[in-house]
VOPAGU-2260 file (C-alpha; in pm, 1 decimal, decimal comma):
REM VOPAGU-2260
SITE   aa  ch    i         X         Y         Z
SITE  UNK   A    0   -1585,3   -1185,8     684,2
SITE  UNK   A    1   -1526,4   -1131,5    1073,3
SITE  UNK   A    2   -1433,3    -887,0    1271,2
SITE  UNK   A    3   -1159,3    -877,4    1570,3
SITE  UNK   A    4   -1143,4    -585,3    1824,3
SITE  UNK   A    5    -829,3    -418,2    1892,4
SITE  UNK   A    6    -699,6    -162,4    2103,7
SITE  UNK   A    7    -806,4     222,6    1998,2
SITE  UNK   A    8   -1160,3     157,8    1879,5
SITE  UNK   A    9    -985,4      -8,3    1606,9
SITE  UNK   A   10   -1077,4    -315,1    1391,6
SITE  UNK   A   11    -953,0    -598,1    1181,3
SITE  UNK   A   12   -1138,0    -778,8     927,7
SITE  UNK   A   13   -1049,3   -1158,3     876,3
SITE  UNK   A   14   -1208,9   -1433,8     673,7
SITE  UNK   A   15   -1416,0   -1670,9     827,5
SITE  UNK   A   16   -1180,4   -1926,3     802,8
SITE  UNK   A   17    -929,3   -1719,2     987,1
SITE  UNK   A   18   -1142,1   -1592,7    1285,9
SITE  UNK   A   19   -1130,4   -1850,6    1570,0
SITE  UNK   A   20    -754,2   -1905,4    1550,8
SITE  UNK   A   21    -680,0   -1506,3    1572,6
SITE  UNK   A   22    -949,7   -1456,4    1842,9
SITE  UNK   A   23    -752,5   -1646,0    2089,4
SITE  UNK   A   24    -524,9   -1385,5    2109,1
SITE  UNK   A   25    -509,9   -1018,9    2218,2
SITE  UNK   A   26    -425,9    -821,5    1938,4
SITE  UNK   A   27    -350,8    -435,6    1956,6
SITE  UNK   A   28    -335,5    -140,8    1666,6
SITE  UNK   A   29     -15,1      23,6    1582,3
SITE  UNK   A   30      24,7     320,8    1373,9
SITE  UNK   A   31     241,8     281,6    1074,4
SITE  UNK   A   32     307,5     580,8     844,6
SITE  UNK   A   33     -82,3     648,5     692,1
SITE  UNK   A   34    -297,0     310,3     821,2
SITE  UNK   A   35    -312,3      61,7    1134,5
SITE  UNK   A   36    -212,3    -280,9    1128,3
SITE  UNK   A   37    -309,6    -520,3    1412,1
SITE  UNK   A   38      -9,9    -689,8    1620,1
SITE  UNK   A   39      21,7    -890,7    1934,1
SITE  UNK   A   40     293,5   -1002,4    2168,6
SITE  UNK   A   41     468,3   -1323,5    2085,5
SITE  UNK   A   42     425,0   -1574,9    2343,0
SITE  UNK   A   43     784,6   -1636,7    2417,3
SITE  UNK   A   44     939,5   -1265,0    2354,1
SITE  UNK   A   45     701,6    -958,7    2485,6
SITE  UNK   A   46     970,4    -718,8    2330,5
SITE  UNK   A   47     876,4    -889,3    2022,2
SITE  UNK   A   48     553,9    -815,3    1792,6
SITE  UNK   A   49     379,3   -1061,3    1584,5
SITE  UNK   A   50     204,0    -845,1    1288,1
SITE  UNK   A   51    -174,2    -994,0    1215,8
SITE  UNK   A   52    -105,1    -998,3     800,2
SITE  UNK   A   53     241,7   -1167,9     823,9
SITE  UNK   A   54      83,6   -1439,1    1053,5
SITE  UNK   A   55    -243,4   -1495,2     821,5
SITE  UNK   A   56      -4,0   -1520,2     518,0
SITE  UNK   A   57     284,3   -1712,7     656,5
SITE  UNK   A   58     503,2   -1437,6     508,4
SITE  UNK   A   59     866,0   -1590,8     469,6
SITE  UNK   A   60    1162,4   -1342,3     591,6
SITE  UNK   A   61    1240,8   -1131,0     320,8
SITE  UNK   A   62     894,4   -1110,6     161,2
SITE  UNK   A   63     657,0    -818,4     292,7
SITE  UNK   A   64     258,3    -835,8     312,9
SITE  UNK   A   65     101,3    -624,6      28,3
SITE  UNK   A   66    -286,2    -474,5      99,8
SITE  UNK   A   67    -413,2    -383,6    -208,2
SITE  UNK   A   68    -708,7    -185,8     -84,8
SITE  UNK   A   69    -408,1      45,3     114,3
SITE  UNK   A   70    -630,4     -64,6     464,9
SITE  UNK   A   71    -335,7    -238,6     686,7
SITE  UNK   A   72    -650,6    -305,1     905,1
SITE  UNK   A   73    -791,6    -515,6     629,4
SITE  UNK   A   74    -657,0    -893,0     698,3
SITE  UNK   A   75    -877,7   -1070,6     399,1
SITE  UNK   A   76    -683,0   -1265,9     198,5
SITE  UNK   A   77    -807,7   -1161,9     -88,3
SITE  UNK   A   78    -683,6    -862,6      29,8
SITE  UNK   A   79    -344,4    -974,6      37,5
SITE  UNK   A   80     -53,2   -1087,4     -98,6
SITE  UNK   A   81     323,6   -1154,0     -22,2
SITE  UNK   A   82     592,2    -977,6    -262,8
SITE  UNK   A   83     887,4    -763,9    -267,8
SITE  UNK   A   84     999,2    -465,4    -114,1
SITE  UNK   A   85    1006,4    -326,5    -466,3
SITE  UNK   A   86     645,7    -453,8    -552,0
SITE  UNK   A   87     494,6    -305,1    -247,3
SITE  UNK   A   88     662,8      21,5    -253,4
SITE  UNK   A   89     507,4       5,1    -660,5
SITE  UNK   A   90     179,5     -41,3    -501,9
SITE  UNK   A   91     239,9     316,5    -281,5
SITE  UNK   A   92     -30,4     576,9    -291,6
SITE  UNK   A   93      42,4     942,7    -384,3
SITE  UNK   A   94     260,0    1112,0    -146,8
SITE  UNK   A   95      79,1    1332,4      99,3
SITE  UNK   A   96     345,2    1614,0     102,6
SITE  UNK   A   97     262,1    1568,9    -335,8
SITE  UNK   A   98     158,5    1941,8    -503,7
SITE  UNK   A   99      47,5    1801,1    -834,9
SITE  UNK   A  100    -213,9    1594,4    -650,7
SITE  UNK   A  101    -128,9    1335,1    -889,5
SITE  UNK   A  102     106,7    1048,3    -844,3
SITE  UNK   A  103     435,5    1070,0   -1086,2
SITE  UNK   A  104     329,9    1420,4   -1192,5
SITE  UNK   A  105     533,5    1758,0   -1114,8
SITE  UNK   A  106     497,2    2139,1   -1220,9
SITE  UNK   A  107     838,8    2192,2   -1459,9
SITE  UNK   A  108     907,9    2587,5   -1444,2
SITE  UNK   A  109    1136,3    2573,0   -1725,3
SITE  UNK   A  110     884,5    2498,9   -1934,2
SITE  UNK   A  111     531,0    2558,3   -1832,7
SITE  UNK   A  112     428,6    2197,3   -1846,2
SITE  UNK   A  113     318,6    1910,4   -1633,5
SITE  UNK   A  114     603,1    1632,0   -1639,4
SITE  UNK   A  115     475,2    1284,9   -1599,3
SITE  UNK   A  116     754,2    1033,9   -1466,6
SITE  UNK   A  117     768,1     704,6   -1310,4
SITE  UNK   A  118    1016,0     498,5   -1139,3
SITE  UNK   A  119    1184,6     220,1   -1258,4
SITE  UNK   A  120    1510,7      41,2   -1078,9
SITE  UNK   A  121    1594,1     315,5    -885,2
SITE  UNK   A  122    1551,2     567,7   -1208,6
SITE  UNK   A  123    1343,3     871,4   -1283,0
SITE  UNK   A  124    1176,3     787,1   -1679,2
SITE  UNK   A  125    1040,4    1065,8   -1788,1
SITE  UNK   A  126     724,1    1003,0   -1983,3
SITE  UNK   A  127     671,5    1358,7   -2133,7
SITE  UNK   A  128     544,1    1703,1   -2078,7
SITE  UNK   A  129     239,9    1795,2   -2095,8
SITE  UNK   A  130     -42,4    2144,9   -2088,8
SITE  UNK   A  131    -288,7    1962,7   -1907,8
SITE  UNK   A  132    -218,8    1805,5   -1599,8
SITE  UNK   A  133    -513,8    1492,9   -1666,2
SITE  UNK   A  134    -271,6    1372,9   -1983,6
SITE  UNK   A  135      30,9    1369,4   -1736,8
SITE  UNK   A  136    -148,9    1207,4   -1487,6
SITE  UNK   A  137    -294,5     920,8   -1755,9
SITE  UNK   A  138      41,7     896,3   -1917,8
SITE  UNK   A  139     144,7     782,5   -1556,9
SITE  UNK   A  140    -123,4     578,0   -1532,5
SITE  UNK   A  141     -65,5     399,2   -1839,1
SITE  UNK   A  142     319,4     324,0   -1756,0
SITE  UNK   A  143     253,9     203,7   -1445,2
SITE  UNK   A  144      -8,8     -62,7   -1588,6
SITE  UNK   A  145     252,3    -153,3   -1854,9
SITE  UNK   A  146     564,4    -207,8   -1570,0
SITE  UNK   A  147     391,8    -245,4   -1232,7
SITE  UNK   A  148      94,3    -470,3   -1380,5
SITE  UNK   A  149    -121,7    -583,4   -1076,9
SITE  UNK   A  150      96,9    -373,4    -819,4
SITE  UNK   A  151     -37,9     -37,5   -1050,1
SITE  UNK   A  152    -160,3     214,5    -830,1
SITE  UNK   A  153    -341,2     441,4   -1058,6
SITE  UNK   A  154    -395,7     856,8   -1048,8
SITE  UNK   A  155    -809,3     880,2    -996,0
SITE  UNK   A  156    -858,6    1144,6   -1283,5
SITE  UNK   A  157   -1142,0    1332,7   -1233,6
SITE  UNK   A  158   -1404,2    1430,7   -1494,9
């Protein structure tokens, strides 16, 4: 693993493999919702941006660049990989704005429980109710292993 200075203090990290052929170029960081990712000007266009993960993965239009680790910063392949809108967004982390501190987990009033839900095609499934908020949080857990598979972002459930 290398690393490649950017603008901000910021820095990417690249295979080996990778290095000298991003190196030759000036590459900047841009803020994007909660991380950086590293872009440069393309040679032809200055008004347009060439991002650092959609060059090292030859992402075709259509496809976006998945990190897994959540670190747009982090360029590693392994790191990596291209996929669908709907893929990446299953990959999200929890919401920062989220009360439950849990992802697919909300306080129902009604009915003094924690709700677990997930979605699925553009539909809430609810996946129970629950007294203590852990059991929502693994029931979400365990649904999005089942229908996200490798794209599962999982709750960290603490002891």
């Amino acid at each position: 693993m290398k690393k490649i200075q950017l603008t901000q203090g910021k820095i990417a990290l690249v295979d080996d493999e990778d290095f000298d052929d991003l190196n030759q170029y000036k590459w900047f960081a841009v803020k994007s919702r909660n991380t950086f990712y590293a872009e440069r000007h393309a040679p032809s266009n200055h008004s347009k941006k060439i991002k650092m993960h959609r060059y090292i993965m030859q992402t075709p239009d259509g496809l976006e660049v998945d990190h897994k680790d959540h670190n747009g910063l982090n360029c590693q392949k392994d790191n990596m990989r291209n996929c669908t809108n709907r893929q990446n967004q299953m990959n999200r982390q929890l919401y920062r704005h989220s009360t439950s501190g849990y992802k697919g987990v909300s306080w129902q009033k009604t009915c003094g429980k924690w709700m677990a839900y997930i979605w699925l095609n553009n539909k809430q499934k609810n996946l129970g109710r629950f007294v203590l908020i852990e059991d929502a949080a693994h029931a979400y857990n365990e649904a999005a292993k089942e229908f996200f598979r490798d794209f599962a972002c999982l709750n960290t459930i603490g002891e």
